[in-house]
C-alpha positions in Angstrom: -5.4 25.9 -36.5 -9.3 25.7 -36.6 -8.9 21.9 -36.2 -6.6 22.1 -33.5 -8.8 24.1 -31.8 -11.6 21.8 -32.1 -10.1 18.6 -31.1 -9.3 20.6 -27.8 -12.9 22.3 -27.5 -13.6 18.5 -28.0 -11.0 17.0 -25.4 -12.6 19.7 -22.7 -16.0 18.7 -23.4 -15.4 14.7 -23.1 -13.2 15.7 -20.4 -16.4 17.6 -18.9 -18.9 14.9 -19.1 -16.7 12.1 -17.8 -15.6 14.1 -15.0 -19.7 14.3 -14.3 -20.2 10.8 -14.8 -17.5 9.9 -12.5 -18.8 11.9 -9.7 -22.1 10.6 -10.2 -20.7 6.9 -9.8 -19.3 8.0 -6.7 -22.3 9.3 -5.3 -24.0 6.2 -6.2 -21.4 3.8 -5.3 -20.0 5.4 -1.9 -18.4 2.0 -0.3 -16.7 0.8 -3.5 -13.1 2.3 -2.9 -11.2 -1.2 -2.5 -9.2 0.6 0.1 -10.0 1.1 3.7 -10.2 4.4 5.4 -12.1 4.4 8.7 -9.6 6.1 10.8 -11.6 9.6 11.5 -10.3 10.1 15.1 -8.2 8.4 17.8 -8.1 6.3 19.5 -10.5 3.5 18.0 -13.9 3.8 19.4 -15.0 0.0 20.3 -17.4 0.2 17.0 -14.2 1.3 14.9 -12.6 -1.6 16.3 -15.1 -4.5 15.5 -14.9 -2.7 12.3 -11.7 -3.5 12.0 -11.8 -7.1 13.0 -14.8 -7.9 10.7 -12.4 -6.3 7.7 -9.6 -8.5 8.3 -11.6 -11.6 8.6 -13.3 -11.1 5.6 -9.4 -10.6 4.3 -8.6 -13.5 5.7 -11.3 -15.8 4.5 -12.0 -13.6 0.6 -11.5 -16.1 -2.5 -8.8 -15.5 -5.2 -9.1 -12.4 -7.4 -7.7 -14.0 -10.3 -10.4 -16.1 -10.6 -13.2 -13.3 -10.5 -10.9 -11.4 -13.1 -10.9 -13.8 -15.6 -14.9 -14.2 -15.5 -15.0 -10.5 -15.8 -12.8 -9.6 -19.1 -15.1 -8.0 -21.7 -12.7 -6.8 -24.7 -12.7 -9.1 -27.5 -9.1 -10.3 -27.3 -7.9 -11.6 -30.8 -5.9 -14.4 -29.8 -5.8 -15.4 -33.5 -4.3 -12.4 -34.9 -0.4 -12.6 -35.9 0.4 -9.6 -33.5 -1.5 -11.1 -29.8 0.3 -14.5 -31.0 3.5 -12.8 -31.0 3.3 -11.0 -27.6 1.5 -14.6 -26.1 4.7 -16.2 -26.9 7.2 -13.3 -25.3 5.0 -14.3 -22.1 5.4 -17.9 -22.6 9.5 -17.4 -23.3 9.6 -15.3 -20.1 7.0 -16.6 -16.9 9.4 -15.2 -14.5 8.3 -11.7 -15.3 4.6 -12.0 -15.2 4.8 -14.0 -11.7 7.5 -10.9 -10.2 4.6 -8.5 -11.8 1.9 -10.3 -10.0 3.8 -10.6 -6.8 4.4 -7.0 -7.1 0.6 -5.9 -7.8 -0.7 -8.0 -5.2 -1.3 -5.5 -2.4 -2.8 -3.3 -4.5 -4.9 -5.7 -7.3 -8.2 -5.6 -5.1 -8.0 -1.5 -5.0 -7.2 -1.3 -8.8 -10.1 -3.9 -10.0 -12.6 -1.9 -7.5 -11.3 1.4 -9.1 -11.8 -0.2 -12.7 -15.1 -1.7 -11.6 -16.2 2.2 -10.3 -16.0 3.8 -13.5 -17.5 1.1 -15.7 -14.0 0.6 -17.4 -13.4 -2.7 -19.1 -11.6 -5.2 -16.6 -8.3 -5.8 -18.6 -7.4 -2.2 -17.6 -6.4 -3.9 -14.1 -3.7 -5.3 -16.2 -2.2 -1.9 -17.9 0.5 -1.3 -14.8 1.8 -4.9 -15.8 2.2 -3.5 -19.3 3.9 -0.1 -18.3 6.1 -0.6 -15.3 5.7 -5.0 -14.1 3.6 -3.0 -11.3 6.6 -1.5 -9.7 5.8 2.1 -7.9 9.4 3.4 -8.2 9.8 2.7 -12.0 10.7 5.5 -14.2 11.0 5.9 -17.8 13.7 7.6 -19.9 11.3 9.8 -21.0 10.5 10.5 -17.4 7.4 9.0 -16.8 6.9 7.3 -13.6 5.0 5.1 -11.5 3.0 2.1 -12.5 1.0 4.0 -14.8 4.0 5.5 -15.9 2.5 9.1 -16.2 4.6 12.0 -17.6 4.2 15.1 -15.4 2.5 17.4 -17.3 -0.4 14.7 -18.1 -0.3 13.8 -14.0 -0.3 17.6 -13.3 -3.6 17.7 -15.3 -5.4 15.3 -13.7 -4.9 17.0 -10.2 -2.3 14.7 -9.0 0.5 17.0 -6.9 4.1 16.6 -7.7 7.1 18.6 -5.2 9.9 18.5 -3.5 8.6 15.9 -0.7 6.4 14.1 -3.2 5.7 12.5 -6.1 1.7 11.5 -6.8 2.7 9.8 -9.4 4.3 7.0 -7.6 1.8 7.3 -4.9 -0.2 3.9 -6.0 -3.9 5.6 -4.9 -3.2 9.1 -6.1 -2.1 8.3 -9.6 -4.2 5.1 -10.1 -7.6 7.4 -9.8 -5.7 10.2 -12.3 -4.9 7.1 -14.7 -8.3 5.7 -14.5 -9.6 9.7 -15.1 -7.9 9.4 -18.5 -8.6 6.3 -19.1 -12.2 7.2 -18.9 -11.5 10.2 -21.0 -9.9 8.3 -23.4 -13.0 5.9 -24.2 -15.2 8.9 -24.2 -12.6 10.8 -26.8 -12.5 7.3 -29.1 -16.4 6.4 -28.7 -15.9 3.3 -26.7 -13.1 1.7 -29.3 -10.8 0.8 -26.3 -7.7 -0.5 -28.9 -7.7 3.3 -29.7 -8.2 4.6 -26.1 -5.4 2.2 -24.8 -3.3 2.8 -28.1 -3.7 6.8 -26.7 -2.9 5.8 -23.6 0.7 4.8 -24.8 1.4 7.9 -27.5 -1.1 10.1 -26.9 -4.7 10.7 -28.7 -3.3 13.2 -30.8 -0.9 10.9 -32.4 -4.0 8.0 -33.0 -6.3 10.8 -34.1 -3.6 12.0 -36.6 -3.2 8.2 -37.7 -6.5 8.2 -38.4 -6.6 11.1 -40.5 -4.0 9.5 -42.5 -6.2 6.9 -43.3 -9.2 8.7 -44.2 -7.3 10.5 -46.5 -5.7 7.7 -48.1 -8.7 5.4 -48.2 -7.5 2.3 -46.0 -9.6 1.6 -42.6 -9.2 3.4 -39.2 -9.7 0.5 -37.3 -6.2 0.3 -34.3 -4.4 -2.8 -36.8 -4.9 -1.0 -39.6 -3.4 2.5 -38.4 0.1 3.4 -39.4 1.4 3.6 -35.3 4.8 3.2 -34.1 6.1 0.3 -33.2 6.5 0.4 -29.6 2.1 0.8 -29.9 1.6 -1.5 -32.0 3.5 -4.1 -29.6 1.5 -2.1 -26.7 -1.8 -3.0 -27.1 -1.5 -6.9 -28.1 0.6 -7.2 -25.5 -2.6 -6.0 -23.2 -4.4 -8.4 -25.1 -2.3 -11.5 -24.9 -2.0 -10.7 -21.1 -5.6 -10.9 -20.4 -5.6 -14.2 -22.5 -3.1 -15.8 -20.6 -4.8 -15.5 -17.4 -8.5 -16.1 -19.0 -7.4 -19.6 -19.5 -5.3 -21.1 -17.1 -5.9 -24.7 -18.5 -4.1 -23.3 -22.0 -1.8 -21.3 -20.7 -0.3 -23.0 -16.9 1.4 -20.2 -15.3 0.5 -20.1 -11.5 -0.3 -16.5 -10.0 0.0 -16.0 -6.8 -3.3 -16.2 -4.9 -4.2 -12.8 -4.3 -7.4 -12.2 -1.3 -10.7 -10.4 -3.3 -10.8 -7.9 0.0 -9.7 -4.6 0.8 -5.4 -5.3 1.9 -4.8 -1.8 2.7 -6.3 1.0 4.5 -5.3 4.6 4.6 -4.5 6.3 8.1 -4.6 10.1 8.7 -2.1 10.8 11.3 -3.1 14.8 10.7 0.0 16.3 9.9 3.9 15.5 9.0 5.3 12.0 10.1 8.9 10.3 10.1 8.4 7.2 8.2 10.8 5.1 9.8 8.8 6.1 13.5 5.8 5.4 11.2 6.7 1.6 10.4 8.3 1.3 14.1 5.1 2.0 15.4 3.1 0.0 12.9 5.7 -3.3 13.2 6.7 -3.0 9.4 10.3 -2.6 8.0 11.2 0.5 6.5 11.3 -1.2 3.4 7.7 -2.4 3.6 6.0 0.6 4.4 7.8 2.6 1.5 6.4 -0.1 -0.4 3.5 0.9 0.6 3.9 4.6 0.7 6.3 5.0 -2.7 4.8 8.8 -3.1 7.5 10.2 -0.5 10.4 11.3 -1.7 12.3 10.8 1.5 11.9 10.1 5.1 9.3 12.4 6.3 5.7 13.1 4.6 4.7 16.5 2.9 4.5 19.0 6.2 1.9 20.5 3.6 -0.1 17.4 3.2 -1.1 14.7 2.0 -1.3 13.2 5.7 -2.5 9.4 4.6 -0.4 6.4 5.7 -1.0 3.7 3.7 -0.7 0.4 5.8 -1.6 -3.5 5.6 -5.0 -4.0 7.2 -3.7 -6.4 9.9 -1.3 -3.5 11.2 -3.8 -0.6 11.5 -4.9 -1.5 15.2 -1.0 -1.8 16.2 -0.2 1.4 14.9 -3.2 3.0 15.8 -2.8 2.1 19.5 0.9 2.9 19.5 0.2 6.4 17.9 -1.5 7.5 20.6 1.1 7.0 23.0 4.0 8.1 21.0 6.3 10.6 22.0 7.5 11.4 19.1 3.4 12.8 17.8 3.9 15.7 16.3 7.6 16.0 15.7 8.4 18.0 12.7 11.0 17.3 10.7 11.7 20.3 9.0 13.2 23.8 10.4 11.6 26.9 10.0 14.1 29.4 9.7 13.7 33.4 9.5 16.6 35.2 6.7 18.6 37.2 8.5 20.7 39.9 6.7 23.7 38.5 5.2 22.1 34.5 4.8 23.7 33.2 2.1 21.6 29.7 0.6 25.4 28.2 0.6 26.1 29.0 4.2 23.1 28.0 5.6 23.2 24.4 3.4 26.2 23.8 5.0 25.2 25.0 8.5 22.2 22.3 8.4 24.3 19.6 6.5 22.1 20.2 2.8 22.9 21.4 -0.4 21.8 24.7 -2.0 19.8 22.8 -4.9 17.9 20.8 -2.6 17.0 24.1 -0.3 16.1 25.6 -3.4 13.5 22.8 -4.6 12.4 22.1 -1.2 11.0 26.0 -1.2 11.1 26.5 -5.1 13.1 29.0 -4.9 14.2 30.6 -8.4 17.0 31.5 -7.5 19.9 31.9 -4.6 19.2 35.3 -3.6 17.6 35.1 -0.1 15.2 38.0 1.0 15.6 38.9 4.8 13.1 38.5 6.8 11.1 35.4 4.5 11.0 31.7 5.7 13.0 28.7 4.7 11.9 25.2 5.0 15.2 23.4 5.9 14.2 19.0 6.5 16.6 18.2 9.8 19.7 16.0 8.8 19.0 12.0 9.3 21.6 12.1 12.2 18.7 14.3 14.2 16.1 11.9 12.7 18.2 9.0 13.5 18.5 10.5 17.0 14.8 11.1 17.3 14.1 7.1 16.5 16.5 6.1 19.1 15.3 8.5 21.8 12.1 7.1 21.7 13.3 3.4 21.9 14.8 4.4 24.7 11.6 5.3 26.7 10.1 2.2 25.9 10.7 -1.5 27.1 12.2 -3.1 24.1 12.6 -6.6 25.9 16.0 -7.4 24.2 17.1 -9.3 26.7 15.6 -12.2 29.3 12.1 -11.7 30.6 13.4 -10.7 34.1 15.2 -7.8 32.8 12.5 -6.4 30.6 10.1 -7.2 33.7 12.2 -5.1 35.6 12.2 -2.5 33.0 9.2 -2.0 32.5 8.7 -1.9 36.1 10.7 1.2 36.3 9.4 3.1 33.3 6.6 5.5 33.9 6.0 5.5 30.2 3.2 3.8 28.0 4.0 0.1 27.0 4.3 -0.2 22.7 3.2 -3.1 21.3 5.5 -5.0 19.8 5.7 -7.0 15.9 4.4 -10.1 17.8 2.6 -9.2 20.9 -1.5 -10.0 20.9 -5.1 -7.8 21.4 -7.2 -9.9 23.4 -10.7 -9.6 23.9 -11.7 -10.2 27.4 -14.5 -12.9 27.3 -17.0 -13.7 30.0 -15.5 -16.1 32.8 -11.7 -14.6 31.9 -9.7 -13.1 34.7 -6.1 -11.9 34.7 -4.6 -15.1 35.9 -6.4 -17.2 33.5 -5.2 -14.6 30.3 -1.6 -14.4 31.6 -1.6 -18.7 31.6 -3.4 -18.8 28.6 -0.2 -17.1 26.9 2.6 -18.1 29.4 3.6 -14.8 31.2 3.2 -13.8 34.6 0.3 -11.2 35.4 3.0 -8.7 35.9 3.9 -8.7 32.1 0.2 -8.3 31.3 -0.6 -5.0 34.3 1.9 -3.5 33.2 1.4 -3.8 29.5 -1.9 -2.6 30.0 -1.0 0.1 32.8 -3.0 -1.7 35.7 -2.2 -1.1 39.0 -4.1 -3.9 40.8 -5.1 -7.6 39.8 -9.0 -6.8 39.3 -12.2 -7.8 37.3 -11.6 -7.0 33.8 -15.3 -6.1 31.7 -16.0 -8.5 29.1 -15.2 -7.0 25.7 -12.9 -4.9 26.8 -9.3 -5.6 24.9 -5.8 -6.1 26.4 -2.4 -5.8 24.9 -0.8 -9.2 25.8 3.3 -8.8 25.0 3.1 -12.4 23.4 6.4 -11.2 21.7 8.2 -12.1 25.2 7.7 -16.3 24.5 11.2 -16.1 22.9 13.0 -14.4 25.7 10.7 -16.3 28.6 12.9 -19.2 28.7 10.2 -21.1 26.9 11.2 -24.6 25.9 10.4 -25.4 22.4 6.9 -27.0 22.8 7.1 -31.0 22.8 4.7 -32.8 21.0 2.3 -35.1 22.4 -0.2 -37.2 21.7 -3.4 -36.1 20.0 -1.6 -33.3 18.7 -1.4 -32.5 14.7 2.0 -31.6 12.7 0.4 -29.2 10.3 1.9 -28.7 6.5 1.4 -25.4 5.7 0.1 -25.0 2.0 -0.6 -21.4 -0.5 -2.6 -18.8 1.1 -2.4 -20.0 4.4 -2.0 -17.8 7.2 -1.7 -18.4 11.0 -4.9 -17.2 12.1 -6.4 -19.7 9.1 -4.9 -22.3 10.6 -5.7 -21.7 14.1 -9.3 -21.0 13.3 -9.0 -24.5 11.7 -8.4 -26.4 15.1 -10.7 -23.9 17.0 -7.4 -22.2 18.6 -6.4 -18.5 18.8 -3.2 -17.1 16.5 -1.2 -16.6 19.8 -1.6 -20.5 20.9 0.0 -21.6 17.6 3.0 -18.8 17.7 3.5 -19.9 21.4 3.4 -23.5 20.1 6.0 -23.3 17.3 8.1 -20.0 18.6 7.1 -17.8 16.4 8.2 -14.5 17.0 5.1 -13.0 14.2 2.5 -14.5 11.9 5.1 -14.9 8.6 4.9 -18.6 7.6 5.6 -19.9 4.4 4.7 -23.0 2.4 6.1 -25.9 3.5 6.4 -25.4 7.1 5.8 -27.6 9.5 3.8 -26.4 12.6 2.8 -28.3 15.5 -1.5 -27.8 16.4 -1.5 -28.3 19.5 -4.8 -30.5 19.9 -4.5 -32.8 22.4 -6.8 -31.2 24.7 
């Protein structure tokens, strides 16, 4: 009992003085996130926007992170030992796994490494999620961890990350990588810097190394992580770390190809201040569903927490699109849920079939105890998906959509009194000195009407360099835009790994939009392979 109560007098203590020593890294290492977050108010002020542009073209132009990872391992890896030999051929047998894993982690590698990097952990830790889940947000285990750190509850709960009805922290990628990093840290302050024994905890839990160890002691053998009497599925766990980080410390030994992965912040986090439908969330940023949920595993369905956390996680590139489409939507500020008042004779049956639920779910959605209903309390009830459906469609309605030919969405937008959206596709120009409407509107191949009305002008006028203009560039496919011809001087470009439109255009001193007007493109998704035409004759 007296020893139980010591390790834990022990645990809080560690627990106390890594908790101080994170905070002070913070302090000292303010910008060091690996995740943006310089949405503080809307819209973008012209300095938030420049911001903005300056991030993505360091994106844009950021080497590969595998290849600062690799100079930056620091455990000794014991590629010689019987155990890492093992777990370096599973790897070998099986290459399809590690490249899904690293397809998978590569939006969030860069914020994982700068969260490793923050606390002084060693580097391989980047490489744990590949170990517990192949990096996949949704995974859960039969013991019910979850997440890519595959945290059980009670250990998530401890570490401050929130768990409900709406939400799940542990899937949320930020949330639950800086709870898993916490006990990481905890861990190596626990084992006195041995990090086979902190990652060995990490897997069973300390109590179960620190009893292993006792073991030893008392039976006279060594207390080093090979020689400790573990189970199995640890004793596979932490070579396999090791072989990992072997396997992508020497490429030359070991030729399996990564994908090329930007050392720059991907993501950025967006406060919309208060509860949000996801699927009007990716409509307004130009993602799928499917992409922002990706993004944003943490929500259990298709509305955030109405009780926070507010933060959108989106791709850097779309932050400007949703941001300026935010601010126009009619939809700001739609809840989601009912509040509904218990009336005298409510029954939790009657009213989950009067708004199309179940009892269970109204009962975890207000953790309720119990079915018995108190008059005169307040129910959360979430709105079926047929209203949320509903909602979506509405608000497609009272903007241009341009499904059609370019006279007809002229002539709707002409008629709509309400704010123009952009569109997956369409451009933000910055007015330089010298432009004029006529001259932007040929530039991209619209009439001026497309681009006053876009922009809510009433009158073809001066425009102030610097300012910015939504250009509905999206419109090429429905303008009746021949396929462009090539001619000479011009360049057939092949597209190769890690290239990206605006690369290319950059590349022949063009903008993104010329070489998506050029080619058709209805976005900037290109793979390898393709064949674009530059257009460079003049």
């Amino acid at each position: 009992m007296i020893q139980a109560w010591c390790r834990l007098l022990k645990r809080k203590i560690v627990l106390g003085i890594c908790c101080s020593l994170i905070s002070s890294i913070a302090i000292a290492y303010p910008n060091i996130e690996g995740i943006q977050d310089y949405q503080k108010t809307l819209p973008y002020s012209k300095e938030h926007k420049q911001n903005l542009a300056d991030d993505i073209y360091r994106f844009h132009n950021a080497n590969n992170i595998w290849d600062l990872l690799r100079s930056e391992f620091t455990l000794h890896h014991y590629e010689d030992s019987p155990e890492v030999q093992a777990q370096l051929n599973f790897f070998m047998n099986n290459p399809n796994f590690l490249l899904h894993s690293a397809q998978r982690a590569a939006p969030y590698l860069y914020y994982i490494s700068q969260q490793v990097k923050k606390r002084h952990l060693p580097v391989e830790m980047v490489l744990l999620p590949m170990i517990e889940s192949a990096y996949n947000p949704f995974a859960y285990s039969t013991a019910g961890a979850g997440g890519i750190w595959q945290m059980m509850p009670d250990t998530a709960t401890g570490f401050g990350v929130k768990q409900n009805w709406w939400y799940d922290g542990r899937r949320d990628v930020i949330a639950s990588t800086k709870a898993a990093l916490d006990y990481l840290v905890y861990l190596g302050g626990f084992f006195d810097g041995n990090w086979l024994l902190a990652i060995a905890a990490y897997n069973t839990g300390e109590g179960n190394v620190l009893a292993a160890i006792h073991r030893n002691i008392r039976d006279g053998r060594n207390t080093d992580f090979w020689s400790l009497p573990l189970s199995q599925q640890t004793r596979d766990y932490v070579p396999r770390l090791l072989a990992l980080a072997i396997i992508i410390a020497n490429p030359e030994r070991y030729p399996i190809n990564f994908p090329s992965v930007h050392n720059a912040p991907y993501l950025a986090q967006v406060d919309v201040g208060g509860q949000i439908d996801l699927p009007h969330a990716a409509y307004l940023a130009g993602l799928s569903v499917q992409d922002l949920k990706q993004l944003n595993p943490g929500y259990n369905h298709t509305a955030t927490d109405p009780n926070g956390p507010f933060k959108l996680v989106l791709p850097i590139q779309n932050v400007e699109q949703f941001t300026e489409n935010f601010t126009r939507s009619p939809l700001y500020g739609r809840s989601t849920t009912n509040q509904y008042t218990v009336r005298r004779g409510d029954t939790l049956l009657a009213l989950a079939n009067k708004y199309k639920t179940t009892a269970p779910s109204l009962r975890k959605m207000n953790s309720l105890s119990s079915n018995t209903l108190k008059p005169g309390s307040h129910l959360r009830i979430q709105k079926s998906n047929t209203n949320l459906a509903q909602a979506i469609l509405d608000a497609e309605k009272t903007h241009p959509t341009f499904s059609s030919n370019n006279n007809a969405a002229l002539a709707r937008l002409e008629n709509t009194h309400e704010p123009y959206y952009m569109q997956p596709g369409d451009t933000l120009y910055m007015v330089r000195e010298g432009d004029n409407l006529k001259k932007i509107s040929d530039k991209f191949h619209l009439p001026i009407k497309a681009v006053l009305i876009a922009n809510q002008l009433r009158r073809i006028g001066p425009v102030p360099a610097g300012s910015k203009l939504i250009v509905p560039t999206h419109l090429a496919k429905m303008n009746n835009v021949q396929k462009y011809q090539l001619v000479s001087g011009d360049t057939v470009y092949v597209v190769r790994e890690g290239d990206t439109v605006e690369k290319i255009a950059r590349k022949y001193h063009l903008t993104a939009p010329e070489v998506r007007l050029a080619n058709l493109l209805p976005n900037n998704a290109i793979q390898e392979g393709d064949r674009l035409v530059i257009p460079t004759h003049g």
